[in-house]
mmCIF file of the protein (N, C-alpha, C, O) and its ligand, coordinates in Angstrom:
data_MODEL
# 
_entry.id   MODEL 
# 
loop_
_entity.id 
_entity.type 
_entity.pdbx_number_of_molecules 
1 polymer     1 
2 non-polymer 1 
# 
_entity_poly.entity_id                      1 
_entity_poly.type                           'polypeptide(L)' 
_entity_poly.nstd_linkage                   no 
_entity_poly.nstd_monomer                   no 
_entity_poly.pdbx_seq_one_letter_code       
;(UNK)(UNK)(UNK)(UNK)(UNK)(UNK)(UNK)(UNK)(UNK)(UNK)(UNK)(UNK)(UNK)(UNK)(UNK)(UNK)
(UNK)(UNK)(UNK)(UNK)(UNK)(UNK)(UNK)(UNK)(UNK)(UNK)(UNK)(UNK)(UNK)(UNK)(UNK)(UNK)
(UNK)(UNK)(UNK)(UNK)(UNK)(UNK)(UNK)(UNK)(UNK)(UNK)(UNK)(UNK)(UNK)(UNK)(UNK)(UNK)
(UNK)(UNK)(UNK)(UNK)(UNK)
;
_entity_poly.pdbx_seq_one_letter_code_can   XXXXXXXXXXXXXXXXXXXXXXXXXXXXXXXXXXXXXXXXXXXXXXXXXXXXX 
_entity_poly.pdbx_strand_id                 A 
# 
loop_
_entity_poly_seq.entity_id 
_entity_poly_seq.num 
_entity_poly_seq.mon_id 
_entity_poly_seq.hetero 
1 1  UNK n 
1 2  UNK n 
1 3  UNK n 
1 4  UNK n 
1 5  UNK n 
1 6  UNK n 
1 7  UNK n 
1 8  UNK n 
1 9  UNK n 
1 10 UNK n 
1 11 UNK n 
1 12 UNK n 
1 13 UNK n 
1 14 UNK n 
1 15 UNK n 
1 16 UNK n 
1 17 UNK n 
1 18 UNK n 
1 19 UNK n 
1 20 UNK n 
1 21 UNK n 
1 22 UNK n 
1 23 UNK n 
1 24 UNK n 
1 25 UNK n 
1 26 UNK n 
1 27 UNK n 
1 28 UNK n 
1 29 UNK n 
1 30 UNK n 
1 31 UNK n 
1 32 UNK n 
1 33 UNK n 
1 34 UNK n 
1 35 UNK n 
1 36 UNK n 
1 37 UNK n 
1 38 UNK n 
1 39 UNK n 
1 40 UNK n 
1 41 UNK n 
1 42 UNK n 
1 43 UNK n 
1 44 UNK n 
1 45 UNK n 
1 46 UNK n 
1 47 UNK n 
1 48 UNK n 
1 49 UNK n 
1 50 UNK n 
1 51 UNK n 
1 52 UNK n 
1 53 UNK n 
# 
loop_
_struct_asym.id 
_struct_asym.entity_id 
A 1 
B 2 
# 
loop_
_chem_comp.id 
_chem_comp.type 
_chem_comp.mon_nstd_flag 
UNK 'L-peptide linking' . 
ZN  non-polymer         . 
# 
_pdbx_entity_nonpoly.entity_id   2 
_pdbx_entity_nonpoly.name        ? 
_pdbx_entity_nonpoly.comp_id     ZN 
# 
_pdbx_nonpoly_scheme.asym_id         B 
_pdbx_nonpoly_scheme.entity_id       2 
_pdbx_nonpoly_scheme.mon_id          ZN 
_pdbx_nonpoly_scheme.ndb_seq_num     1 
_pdbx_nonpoly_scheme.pdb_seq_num     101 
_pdbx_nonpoly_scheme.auth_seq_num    101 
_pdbx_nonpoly_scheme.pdb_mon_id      ZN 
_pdbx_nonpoly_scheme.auth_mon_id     ZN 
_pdbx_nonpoly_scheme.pdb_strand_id   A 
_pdbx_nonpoly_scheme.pdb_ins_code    . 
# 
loop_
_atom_site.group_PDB 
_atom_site.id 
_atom_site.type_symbol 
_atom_site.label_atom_id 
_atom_site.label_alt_id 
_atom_site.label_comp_id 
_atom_site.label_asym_id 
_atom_site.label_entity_id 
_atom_site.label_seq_id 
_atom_site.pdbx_PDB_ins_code 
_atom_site.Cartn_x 
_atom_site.Cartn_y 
_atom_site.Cartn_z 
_atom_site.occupancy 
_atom_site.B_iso_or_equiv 
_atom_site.pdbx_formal_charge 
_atom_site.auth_seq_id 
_atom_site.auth_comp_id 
_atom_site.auth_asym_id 
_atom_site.auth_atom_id 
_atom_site.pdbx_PDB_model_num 
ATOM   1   N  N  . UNK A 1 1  ? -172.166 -184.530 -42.365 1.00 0.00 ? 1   UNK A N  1 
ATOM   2   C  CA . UNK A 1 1  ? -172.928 -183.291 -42.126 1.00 0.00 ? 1   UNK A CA 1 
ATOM   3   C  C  . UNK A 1 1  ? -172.487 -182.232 -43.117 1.00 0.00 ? 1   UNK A C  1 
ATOM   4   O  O  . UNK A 1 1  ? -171.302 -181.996 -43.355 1.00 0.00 ? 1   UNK A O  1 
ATOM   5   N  N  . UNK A 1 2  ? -173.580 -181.567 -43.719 1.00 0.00 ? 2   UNK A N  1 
ATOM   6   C  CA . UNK A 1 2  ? -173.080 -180.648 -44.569 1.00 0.00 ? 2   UNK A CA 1 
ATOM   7   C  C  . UNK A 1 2  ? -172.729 -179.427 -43.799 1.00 0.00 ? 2   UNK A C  1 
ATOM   8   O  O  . UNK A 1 2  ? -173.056 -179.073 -42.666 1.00 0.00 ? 2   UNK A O  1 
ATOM   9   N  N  . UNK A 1 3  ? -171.697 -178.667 -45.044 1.00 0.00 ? 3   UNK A N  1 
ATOM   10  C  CA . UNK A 1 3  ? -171.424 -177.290 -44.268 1.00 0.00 ? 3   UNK A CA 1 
ATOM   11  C  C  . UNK A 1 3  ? -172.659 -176.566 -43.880 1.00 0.00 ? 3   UNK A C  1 
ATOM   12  O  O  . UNK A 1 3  ? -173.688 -177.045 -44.358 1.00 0.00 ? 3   UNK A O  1 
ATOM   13  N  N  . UNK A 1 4  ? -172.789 -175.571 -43.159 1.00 0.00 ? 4   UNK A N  1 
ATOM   14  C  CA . UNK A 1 4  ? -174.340 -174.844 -43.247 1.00 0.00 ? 4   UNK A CA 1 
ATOM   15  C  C  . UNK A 1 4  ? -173.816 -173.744 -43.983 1.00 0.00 ? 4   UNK A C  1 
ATOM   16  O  O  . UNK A 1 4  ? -172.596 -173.576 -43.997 1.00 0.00 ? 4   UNK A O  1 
ATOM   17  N  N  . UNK A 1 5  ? -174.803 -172.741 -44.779 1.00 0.00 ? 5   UNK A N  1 
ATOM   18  C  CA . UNK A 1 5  ? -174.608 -171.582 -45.283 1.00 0.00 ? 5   UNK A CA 1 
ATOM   19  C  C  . UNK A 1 5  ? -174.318 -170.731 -43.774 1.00 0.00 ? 5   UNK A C  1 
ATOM   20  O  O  . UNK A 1 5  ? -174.526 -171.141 -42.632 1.00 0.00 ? 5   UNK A O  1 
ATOM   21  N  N  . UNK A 1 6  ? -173.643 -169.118 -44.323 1.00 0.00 ? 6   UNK A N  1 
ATOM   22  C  CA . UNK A 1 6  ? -173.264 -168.563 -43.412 1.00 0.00 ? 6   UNK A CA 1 
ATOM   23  C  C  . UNK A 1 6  ? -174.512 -168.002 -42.517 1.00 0.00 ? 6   UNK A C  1 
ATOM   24  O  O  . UNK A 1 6  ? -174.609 -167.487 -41.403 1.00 0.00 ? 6   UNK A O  1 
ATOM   25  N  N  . UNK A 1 7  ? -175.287 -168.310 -43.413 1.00 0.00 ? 7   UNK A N  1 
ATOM   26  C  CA . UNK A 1 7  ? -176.416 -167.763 -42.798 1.00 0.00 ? 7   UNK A CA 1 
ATOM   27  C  C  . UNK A 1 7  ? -177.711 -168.745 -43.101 1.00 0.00 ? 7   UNK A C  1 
ATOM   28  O  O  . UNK A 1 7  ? -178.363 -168.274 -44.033 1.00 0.00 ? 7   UNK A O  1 
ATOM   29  N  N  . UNK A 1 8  ? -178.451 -170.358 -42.426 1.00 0.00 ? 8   UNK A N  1 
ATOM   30  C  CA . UNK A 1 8  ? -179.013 -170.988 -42.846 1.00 0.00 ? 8   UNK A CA 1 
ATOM   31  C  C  . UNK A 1 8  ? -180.578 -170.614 -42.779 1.00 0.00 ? 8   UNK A C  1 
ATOM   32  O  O  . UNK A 1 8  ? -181.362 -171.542 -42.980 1.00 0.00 ? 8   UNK A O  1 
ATOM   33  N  N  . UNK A 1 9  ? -180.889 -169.851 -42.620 1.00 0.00 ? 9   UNK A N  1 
ATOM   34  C  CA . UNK A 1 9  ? -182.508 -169.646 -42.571 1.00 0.00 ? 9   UNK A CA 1 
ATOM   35  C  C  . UNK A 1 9  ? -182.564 -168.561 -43.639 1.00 0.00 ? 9   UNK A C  1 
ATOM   36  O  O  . UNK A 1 9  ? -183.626 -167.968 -43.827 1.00 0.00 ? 9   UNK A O  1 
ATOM   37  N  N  . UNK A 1 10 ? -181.151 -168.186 -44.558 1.00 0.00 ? 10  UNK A N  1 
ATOM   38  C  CA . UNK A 1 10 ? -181.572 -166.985 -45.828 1.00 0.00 ? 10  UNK A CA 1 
ATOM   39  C  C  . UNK A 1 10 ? -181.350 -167.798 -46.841 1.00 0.00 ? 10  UNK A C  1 
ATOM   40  O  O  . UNK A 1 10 ? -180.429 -168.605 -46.974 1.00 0.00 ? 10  UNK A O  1 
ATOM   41  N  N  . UNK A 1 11 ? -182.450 -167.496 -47.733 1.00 0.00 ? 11  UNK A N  1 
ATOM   42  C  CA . UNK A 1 11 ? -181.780 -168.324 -48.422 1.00 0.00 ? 11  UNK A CA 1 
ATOM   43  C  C  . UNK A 1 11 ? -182.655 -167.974 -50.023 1.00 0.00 ? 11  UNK A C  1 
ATOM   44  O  O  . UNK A 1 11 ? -183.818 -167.571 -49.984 1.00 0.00 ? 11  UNK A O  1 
ATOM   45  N  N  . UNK A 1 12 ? -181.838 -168.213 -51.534 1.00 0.00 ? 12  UNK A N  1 
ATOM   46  C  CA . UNK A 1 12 ? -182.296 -167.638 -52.379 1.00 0.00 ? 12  UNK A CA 1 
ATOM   47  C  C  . UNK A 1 12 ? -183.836 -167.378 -52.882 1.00 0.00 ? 12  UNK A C  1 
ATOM   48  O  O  . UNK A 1 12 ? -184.616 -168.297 -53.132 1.00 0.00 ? 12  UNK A O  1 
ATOM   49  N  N  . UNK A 1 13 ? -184.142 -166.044 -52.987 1.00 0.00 ? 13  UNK A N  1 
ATOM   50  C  CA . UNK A 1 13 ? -185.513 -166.307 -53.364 1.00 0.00 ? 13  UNK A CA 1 
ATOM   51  C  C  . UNK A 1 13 ? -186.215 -166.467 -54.659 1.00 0.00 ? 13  UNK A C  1 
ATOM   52  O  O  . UNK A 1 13 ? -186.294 -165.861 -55.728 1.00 0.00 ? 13  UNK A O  1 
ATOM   53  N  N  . UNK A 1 14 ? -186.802 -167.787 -53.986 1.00 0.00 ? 14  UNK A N  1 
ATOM   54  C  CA . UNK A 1 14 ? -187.429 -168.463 -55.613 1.00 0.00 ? 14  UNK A CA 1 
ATOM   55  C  C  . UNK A 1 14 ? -188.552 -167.445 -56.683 1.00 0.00 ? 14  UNK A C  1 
ATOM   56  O  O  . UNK A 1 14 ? -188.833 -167.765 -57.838 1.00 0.00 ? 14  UNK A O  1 
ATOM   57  N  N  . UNK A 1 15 ? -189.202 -165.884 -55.803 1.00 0.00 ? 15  UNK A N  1 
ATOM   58  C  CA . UNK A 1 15 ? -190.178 -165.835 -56.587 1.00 0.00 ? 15  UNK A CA 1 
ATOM   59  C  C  . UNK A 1 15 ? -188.886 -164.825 -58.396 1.00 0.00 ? 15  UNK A C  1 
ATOM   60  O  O  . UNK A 1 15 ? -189.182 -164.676 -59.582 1.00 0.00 ? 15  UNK A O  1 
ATOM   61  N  N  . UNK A 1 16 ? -187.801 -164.497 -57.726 1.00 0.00 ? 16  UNK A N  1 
ATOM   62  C  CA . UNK A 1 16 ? -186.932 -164.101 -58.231 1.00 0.00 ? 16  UNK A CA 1 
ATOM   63  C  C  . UNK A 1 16 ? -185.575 -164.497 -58.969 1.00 0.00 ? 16  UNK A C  1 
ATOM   64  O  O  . UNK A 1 16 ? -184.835 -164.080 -59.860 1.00 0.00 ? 16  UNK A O  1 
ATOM   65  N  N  . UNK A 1 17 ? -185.698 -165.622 -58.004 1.00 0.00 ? 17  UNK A N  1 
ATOM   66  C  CA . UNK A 1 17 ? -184.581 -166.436 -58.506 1.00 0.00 ? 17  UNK A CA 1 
ATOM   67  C  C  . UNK A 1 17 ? -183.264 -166.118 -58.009 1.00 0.00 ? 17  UNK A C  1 
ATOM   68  O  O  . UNK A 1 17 ? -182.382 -166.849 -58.461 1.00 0.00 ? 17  UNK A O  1 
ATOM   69  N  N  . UNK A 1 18 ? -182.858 -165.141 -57.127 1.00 0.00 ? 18  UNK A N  1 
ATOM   70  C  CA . UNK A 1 18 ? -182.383 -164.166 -56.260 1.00 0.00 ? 18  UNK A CA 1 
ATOM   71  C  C  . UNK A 1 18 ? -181.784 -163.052 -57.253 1.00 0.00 ? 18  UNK A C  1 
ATOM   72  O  O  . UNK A 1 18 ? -180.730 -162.454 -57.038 1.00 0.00 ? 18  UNK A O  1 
ATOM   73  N  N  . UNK A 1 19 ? -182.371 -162.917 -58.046 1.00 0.00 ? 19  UNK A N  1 
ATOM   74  C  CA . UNK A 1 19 ? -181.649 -161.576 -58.567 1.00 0.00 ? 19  UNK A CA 1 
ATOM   75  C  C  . UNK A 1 19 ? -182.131 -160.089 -57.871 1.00 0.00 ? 19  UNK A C  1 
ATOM   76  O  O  . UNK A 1 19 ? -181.629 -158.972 -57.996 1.00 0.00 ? 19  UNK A O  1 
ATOM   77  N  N  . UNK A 1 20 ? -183.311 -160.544 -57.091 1.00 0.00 ? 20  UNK A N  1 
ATOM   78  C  CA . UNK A 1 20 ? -184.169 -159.284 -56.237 1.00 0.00 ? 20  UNK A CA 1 
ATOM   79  C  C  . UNK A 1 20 ? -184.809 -158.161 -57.121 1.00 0.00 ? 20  UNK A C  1 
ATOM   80  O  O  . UNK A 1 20 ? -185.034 -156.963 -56.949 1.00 0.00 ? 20  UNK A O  1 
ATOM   81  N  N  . UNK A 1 21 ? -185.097 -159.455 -58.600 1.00 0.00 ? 21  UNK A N  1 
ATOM   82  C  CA . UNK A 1 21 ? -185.945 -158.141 -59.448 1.00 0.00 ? 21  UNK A CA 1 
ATOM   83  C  C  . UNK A 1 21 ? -187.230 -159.427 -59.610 1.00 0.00 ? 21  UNK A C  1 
ATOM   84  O  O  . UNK A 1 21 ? -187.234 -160.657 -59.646 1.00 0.00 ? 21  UNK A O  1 
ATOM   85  N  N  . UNK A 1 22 ? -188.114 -158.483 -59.668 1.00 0.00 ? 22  UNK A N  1 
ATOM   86  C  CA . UNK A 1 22 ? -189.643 -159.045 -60.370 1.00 0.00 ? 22  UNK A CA 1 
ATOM   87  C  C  . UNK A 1 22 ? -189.296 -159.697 -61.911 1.00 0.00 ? 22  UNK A C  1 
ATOM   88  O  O  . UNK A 1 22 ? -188.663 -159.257 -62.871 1.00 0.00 ? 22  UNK A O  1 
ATOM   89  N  N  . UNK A 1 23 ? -189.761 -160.500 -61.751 1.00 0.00 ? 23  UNK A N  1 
ATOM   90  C  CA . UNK A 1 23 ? -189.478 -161.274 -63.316 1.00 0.00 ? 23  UNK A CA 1 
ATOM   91  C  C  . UNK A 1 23 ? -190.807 -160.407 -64.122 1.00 0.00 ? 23  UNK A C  1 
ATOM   92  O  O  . UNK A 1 23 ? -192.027 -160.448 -63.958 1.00 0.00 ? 23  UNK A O  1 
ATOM   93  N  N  . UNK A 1 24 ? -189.954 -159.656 -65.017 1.00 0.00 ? 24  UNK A N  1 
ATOM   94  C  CA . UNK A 1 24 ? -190.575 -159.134 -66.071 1.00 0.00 ? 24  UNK A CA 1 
ATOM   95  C  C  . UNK A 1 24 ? -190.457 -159.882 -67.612 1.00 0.00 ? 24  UNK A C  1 
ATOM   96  O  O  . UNK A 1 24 ? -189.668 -160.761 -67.959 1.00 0.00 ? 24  UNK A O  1 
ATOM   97  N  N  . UNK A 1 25 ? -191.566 -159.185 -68.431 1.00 0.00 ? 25  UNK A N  1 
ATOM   98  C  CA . UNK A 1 25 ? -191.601 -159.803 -69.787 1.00 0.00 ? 25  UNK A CA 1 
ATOM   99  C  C  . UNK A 1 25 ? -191.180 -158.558 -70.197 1.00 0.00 ? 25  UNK A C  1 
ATOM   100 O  O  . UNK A 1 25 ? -191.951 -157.604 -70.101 1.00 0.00 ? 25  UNK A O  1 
ATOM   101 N  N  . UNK A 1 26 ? -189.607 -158.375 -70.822 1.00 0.00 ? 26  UNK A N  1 
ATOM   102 C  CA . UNK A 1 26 ? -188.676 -157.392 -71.797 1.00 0.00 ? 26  UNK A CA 1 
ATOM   103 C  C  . UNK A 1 26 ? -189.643 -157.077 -73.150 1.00 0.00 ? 26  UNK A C  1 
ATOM   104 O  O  . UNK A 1 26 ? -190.370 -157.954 -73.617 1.00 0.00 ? 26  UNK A O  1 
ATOM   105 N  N  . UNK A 1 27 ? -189.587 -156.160 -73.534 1.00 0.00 ? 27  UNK A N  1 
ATOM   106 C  CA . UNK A 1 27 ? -190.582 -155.889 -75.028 1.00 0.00 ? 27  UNK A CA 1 
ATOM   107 C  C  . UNK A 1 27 ? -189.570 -156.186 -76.178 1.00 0.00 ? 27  UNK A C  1 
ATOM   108 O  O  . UNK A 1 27 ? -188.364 -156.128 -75.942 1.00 0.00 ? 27  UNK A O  1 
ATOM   109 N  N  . UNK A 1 28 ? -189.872 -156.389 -76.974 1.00 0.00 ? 28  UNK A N  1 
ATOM   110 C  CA . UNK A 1 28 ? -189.385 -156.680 -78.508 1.00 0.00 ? 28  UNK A CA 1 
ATOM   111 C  C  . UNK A 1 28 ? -189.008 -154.918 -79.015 1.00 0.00 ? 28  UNK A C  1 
ATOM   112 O  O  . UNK A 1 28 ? -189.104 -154.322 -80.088 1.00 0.00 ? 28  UNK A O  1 
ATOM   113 N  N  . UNK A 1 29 ? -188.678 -154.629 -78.008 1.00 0.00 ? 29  UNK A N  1 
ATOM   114 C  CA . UNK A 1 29 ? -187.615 -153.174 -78.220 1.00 0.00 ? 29  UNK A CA 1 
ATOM   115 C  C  . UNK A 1 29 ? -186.606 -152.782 -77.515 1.00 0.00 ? 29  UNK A C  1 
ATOM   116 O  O  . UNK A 1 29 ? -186.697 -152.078 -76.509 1.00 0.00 ? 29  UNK A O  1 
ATOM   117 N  N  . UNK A 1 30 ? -185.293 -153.336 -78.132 1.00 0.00 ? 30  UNK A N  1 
ATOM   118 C  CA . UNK A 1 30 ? -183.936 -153.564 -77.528 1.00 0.00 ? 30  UNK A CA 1 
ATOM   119 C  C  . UNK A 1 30 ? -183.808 -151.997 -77.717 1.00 0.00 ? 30  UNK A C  1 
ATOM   120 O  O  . UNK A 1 30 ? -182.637 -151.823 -77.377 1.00 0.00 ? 30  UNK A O  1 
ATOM   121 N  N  . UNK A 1 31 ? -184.281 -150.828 -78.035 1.00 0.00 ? 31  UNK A N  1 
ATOM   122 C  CA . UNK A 1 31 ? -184.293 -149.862 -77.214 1.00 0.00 ? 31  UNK A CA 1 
ATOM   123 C  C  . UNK A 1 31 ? -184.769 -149.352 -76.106 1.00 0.00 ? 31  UNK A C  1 
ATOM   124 O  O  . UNK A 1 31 ? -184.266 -148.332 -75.635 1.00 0.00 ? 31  UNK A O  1 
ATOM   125 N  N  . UNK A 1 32 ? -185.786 -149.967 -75.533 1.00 0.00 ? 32  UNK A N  1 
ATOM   126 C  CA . UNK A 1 32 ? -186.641 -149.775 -74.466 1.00 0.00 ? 32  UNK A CA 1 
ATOM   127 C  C  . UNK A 1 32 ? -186.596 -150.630 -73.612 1.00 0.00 ? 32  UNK A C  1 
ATOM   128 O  O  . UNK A 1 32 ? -187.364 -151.592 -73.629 1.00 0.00 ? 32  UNK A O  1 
ATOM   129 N  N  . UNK A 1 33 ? -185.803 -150.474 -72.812 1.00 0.00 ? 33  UNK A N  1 
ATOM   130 C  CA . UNK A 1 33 ? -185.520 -151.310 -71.718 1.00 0.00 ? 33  UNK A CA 1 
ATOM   131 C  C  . UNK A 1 33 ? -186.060 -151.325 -70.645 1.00 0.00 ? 33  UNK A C  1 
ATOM   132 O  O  . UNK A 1 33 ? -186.158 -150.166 -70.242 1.00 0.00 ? 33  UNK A O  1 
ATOM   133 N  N  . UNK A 1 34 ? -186.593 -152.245 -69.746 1.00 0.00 ? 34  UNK A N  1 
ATOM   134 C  CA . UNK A 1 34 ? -187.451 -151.998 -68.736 1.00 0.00 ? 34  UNK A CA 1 
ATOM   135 C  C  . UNK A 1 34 ? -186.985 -152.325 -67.155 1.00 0.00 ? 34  UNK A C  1 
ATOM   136 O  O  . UNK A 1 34 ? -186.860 -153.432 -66.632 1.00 0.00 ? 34  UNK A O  1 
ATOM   137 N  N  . UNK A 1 35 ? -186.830 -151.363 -66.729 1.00 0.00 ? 35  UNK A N  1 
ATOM   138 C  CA . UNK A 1 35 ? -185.785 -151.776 -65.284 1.00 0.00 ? 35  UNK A CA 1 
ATOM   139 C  C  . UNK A 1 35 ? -187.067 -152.384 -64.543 1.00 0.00 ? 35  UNK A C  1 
ATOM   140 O  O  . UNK A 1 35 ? -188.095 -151.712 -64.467 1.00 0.00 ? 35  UNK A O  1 
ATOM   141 N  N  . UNK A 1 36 ? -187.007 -153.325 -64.143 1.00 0.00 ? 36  UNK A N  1 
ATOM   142 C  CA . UNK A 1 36 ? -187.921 -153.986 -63.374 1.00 0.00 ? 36  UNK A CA 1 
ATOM   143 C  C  . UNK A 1 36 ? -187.849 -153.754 -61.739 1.00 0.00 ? 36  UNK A C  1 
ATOM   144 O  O  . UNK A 1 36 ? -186.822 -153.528 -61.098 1.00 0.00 ? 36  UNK A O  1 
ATOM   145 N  N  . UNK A 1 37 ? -189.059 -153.856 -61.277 1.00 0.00 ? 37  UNK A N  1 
ATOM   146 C  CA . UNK A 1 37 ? -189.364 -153.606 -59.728 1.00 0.00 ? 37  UNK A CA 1 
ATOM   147 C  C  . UNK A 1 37 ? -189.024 -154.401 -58.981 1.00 0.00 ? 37  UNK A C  1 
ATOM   148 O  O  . UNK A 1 37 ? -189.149 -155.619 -59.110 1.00 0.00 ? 37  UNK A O  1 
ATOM   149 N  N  . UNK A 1 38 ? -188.332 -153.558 -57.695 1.00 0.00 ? 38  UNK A N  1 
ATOM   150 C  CA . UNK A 1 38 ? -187.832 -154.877 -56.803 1.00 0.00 ? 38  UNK A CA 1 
ATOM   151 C  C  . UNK A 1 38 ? -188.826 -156.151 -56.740 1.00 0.00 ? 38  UNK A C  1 
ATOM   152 O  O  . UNK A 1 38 ? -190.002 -156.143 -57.105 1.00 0.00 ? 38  UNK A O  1 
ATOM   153 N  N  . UNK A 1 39 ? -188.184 -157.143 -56.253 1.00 0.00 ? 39  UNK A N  1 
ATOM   154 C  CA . UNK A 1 39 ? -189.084 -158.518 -55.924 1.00 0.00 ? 39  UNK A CA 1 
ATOM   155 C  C  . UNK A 1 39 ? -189.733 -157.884 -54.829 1.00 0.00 ? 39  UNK A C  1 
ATOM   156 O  O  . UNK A 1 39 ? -189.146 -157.178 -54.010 1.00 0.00 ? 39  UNK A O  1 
ATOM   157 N  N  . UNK A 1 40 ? -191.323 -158.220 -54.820 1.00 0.00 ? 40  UNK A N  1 
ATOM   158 C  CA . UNK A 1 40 ? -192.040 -158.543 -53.453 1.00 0.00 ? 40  UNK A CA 1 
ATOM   159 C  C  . UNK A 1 40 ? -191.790 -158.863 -52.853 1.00 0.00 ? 40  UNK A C  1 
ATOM   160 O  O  . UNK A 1 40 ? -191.808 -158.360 -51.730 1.00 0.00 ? 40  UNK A O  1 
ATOM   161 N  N  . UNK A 1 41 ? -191.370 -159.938 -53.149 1.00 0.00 ? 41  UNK A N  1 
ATOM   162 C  CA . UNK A 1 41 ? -191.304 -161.261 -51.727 1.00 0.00 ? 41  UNK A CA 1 
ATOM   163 C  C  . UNK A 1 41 ? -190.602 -160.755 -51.186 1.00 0.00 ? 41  UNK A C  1 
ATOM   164 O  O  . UNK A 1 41 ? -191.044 -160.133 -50.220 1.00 0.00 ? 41  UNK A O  1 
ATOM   165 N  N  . UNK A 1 42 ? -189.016 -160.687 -51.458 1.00 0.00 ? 42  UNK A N  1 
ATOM   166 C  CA . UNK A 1 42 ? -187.784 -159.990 -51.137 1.00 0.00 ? 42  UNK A CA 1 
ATOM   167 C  C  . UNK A 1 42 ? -187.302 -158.972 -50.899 1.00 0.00 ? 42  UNK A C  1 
ATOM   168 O  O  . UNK A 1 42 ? -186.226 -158.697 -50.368 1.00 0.00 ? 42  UNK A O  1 
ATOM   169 N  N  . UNK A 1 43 ? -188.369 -158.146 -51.426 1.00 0.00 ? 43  UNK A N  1 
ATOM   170 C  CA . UNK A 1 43 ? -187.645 -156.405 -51.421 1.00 0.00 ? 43  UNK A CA 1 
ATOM   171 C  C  . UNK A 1 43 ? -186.558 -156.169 -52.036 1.00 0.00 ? 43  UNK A C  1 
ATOM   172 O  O  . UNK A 1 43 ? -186.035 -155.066 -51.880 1.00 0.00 ? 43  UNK A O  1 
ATOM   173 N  N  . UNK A 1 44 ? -185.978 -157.108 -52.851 1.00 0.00 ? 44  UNK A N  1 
ATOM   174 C  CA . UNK A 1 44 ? -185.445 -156.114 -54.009 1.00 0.00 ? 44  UNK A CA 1 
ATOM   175 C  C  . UNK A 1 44 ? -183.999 -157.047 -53.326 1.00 0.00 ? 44  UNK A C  1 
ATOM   176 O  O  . UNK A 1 44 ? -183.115 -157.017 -54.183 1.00 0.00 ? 44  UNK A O  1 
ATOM   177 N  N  . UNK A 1 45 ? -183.505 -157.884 -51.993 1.00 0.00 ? 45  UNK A N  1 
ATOM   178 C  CA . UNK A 1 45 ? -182.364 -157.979 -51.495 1.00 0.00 ? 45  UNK A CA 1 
ATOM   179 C  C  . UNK A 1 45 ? -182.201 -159.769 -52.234 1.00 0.00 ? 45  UNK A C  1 
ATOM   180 O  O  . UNK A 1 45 ? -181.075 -160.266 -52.256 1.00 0.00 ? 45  UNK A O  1 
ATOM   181 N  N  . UNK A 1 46 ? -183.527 -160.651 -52.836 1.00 0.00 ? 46  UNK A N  1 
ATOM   182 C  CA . UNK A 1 46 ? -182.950 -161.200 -54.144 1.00 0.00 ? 46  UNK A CA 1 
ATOM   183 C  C  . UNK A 1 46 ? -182.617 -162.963 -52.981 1.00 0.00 ? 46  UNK A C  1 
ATOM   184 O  O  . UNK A 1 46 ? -182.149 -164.078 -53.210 1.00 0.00 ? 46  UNK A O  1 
ATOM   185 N  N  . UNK A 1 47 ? -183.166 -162.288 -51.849 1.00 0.00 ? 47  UNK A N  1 
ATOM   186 C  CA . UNK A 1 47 ? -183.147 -163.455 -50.380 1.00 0.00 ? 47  UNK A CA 1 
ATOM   187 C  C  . UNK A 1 47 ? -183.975 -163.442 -49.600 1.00 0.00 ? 47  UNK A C  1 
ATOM   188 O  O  . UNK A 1 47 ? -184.362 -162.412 -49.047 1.00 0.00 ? 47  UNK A O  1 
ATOM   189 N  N  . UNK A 1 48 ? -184.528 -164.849 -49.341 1.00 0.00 ? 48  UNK A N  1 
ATOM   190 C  CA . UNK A 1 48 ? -185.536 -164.503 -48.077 1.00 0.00 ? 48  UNK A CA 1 
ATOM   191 C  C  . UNK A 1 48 ? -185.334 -165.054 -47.061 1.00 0.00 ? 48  UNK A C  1 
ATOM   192 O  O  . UNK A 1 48 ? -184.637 -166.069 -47.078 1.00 0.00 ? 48  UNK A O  1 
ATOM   193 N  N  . UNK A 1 49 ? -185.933 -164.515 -45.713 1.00 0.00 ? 49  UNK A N  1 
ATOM   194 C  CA . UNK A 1 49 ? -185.775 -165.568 -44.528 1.00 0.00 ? 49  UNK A CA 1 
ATOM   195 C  C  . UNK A 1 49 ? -186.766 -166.015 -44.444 1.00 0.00 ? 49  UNK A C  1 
ATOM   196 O  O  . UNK A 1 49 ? -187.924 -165.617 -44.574 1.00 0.00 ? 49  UNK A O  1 
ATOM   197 N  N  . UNK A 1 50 ? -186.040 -167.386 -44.086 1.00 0.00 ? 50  UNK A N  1 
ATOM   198 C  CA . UNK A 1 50 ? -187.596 -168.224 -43.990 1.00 0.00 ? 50  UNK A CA 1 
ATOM   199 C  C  . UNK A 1 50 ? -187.921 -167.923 -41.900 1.00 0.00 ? 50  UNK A C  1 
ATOM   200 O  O  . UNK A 1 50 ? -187.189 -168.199 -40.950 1.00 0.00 ? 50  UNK A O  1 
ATOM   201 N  N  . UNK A 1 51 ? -188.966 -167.434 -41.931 1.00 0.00 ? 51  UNK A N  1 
ATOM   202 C  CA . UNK A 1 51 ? -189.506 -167.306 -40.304 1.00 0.00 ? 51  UNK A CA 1 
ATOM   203 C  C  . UNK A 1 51 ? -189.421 -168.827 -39.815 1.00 0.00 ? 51  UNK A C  1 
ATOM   204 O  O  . UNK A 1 51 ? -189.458 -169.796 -40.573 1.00 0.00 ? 51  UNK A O  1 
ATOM   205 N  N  . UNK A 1 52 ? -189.318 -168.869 -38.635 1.00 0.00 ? 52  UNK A N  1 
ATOM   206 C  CA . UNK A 1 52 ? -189.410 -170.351 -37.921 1.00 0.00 ? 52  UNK A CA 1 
ATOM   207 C  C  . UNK A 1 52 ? -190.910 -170.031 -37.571 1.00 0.00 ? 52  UNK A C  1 
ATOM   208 O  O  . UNK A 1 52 ? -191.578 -169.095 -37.132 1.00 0.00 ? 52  UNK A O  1 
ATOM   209 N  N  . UNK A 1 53 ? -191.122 -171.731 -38.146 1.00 0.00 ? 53  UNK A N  1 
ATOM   210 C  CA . UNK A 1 53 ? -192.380 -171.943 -37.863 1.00 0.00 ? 53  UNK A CA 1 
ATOM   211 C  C  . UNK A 1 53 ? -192.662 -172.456 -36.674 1.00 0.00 ? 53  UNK A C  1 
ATOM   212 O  O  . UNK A 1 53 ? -193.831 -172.675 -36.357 1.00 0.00 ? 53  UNK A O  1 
HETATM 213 ZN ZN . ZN  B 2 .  ? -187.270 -162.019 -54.669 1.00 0.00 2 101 ZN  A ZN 1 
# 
């Protein structure tokens, strides 16, 4: 049996990858940096719960 996470129904979110930012496209101006918007899915916390179905 595997360990369970401390918390098994959170778990990283894929539309983010859990960093809890919107995957943006950076511009070809390493001066202009673009702070990207929290994730949707996630709200920005980069984890989701999955609801019981
Ligand atoms: Zn997310």
């Amino acid at each position: 049996m595997k360990k369970p996470a401390a918390n098994p129904t959170e778990q990283k979110c894929p539309a983010c990858n859990g960093t809890g930012f919107a995957v943006v496209t950076q511009p070809a101006q390493p001066n202009r940096k673009i702070y990207p918007p929290p994730c949707k899915e996630c709200g920005g916390k980069g984890r989701i719960t999955e609801a019981a179905n």
